[in-house]
C-alpha positions as CSV (number, residue, x, y, z in Angstrom):
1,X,0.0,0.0,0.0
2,X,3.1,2.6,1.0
3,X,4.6,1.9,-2.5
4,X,1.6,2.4,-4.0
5,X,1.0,6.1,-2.3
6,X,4.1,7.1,-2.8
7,X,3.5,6.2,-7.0
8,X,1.5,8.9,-6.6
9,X,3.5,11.6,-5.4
10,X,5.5,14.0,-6.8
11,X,7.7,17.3,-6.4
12,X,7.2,20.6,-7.7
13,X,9.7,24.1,-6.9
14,X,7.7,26.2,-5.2
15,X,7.2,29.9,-7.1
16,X,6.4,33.0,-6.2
17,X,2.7,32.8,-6.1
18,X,2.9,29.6,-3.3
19,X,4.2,32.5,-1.0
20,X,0.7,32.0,0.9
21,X,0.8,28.4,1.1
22,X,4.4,28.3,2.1
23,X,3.2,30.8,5.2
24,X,0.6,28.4,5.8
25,X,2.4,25.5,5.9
26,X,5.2,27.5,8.1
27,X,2.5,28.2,10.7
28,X,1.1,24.4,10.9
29,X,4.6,23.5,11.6
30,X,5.4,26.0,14.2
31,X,2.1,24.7,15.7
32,X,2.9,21.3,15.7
33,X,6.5,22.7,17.6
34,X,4.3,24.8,20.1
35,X,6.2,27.8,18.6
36,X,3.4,29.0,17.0
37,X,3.8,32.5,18.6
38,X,6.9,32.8,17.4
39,X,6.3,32.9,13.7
40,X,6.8,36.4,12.7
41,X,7.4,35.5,8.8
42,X,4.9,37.7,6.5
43,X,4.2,36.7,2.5
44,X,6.2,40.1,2.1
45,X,9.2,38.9,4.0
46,X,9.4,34.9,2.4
47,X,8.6,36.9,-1.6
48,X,11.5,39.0,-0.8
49,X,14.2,36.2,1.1
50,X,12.8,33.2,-0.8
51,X,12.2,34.3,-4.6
52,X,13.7,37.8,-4.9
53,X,17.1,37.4,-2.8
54,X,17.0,33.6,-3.7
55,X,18.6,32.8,-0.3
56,X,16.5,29.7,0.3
57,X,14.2,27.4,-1.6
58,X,11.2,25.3,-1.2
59,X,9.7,22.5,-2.8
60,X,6.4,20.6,-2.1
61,X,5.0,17.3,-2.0
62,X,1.9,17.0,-3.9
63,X,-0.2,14.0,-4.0
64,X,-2.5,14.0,-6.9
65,X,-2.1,17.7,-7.2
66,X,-2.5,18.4,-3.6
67,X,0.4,20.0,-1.2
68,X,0.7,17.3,1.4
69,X,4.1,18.3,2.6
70,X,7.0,21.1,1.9
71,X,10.6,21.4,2.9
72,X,12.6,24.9,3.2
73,X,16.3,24.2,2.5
74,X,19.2,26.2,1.5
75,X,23.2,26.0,1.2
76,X,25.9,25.9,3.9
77,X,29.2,25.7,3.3
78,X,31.7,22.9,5.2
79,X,35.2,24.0,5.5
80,X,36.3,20.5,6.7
81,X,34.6,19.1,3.5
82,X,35.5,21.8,0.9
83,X,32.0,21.8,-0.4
84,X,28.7,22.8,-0.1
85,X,26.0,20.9,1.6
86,X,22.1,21.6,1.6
87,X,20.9,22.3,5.2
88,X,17.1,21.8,6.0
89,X,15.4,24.5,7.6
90,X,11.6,23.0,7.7
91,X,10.5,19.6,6.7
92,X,6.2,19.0,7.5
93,X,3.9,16.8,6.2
94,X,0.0,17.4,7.1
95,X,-1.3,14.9,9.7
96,X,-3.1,13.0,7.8
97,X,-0.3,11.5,6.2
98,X,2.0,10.9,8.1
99,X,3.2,7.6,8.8
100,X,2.7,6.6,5.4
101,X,6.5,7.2,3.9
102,X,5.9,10.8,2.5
103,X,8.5,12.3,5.1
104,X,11.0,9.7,3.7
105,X,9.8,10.2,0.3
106,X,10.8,14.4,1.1
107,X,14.2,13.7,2.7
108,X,15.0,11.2,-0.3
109,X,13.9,14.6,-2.9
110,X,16.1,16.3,-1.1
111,X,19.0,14.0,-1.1
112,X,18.7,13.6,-4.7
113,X,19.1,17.2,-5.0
114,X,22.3,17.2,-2.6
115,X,23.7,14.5,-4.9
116,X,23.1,16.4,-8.2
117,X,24.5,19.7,-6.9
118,X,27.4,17.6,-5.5
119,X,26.6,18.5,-1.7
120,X,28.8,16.6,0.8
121,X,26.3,16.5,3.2
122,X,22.4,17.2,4.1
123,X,21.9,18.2,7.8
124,X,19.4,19.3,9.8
125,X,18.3,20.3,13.4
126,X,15.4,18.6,15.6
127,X,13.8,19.2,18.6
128,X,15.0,17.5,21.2
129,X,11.6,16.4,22.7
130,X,10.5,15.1,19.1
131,X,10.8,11.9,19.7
132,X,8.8,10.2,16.9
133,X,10.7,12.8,14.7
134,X,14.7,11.8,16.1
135,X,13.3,7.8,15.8
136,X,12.2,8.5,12.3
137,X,15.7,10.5,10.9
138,X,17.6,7.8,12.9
139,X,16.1,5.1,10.9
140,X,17.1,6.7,8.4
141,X,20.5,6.2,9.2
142,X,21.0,10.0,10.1
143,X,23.5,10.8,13.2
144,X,23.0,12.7,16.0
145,X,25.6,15.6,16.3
146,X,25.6,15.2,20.2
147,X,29.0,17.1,20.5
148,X,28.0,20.5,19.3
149,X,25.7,22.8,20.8
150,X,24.2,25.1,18.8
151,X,24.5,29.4,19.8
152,X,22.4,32.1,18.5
153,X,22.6,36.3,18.6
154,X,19.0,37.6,17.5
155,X,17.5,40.8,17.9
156,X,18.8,43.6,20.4
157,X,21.5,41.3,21.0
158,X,22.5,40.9,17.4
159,X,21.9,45.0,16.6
160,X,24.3,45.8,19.4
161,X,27.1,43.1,18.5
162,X,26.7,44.6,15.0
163,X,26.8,48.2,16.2
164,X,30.3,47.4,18.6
């Protein structure tokens, strides 16, 4: 039946007209995180970062024409590699199908796309209380990076570091 769902689906770029259902599908992650009051992105904001400055890019997962997922991704650069990589920002799929391989299906898109662009690596982070989430990428094969923590400067913070 899984191989038979996922004959279905397919992959599309998003353009600038999805800005809308990229926001929406932003928010139903962020709810799904309990972030939800954190989202601060506007359709102005993602038109100008995602399809005029081209900084990031998103593709969805359509089943028979219908977004059922989307993933935000962009490059990073790895020093110790000598070569890009594609780091995920966002990966969702709507709850009503999940558990039937379309995450996997995603992830495999996008390590495709690594591949062809000759990426050394795709990485991403996780919540660590996402437990469904860190058993799925783990059966995957994917590798915790335990041994780095990650730091961010946002905000006041960041206006006054740049300011110094």
């Amino acid at each position: 039946m899984k191989s038979e769902l996922n004959s279905e689906l397919t992959f599309r770029e998003a353009e600038k007209e999805d800005v809308g259902l990229i926001l929406y599908f932003i928010k139903e992650l962020a709810s799904y995180e309990k972030m939800l009051d954190q989202v601060v992105a506007t359709e102005a904001g993602l038109t100008e970062w995602l399809f005029e400055k081209k900084t990031a890019e998103v593709i969805f997962a359509e089943l028979n024409g219908v977004e059922i997922g989307f993933a935000l991704f962009f490059h990073n650069f790895s020093t110790f590699l000598g070569q890009a990589g594609l780091y995920l920002e966002d990966l969702y799929v709507l709850p009503n199908y999940r558990g039937l391989g379309y995450g996997k299906a995603i992830l495999t898109q996008l390590a495709k796309i690594a591949v062809k662009r000759g990426c050394g690596r795709l990485e991403w982070w996780c919540l660590d209380w996402n437990q469904p989430s860190i058993d799925f990428y783990l059966s995957l094969g994917a590798k915790a990076m335990d041994e780095w923590t990650v730091y961010r400067i946002t905000g006041d913070t960041l206006l006054e570091l740049a300011a110094s």
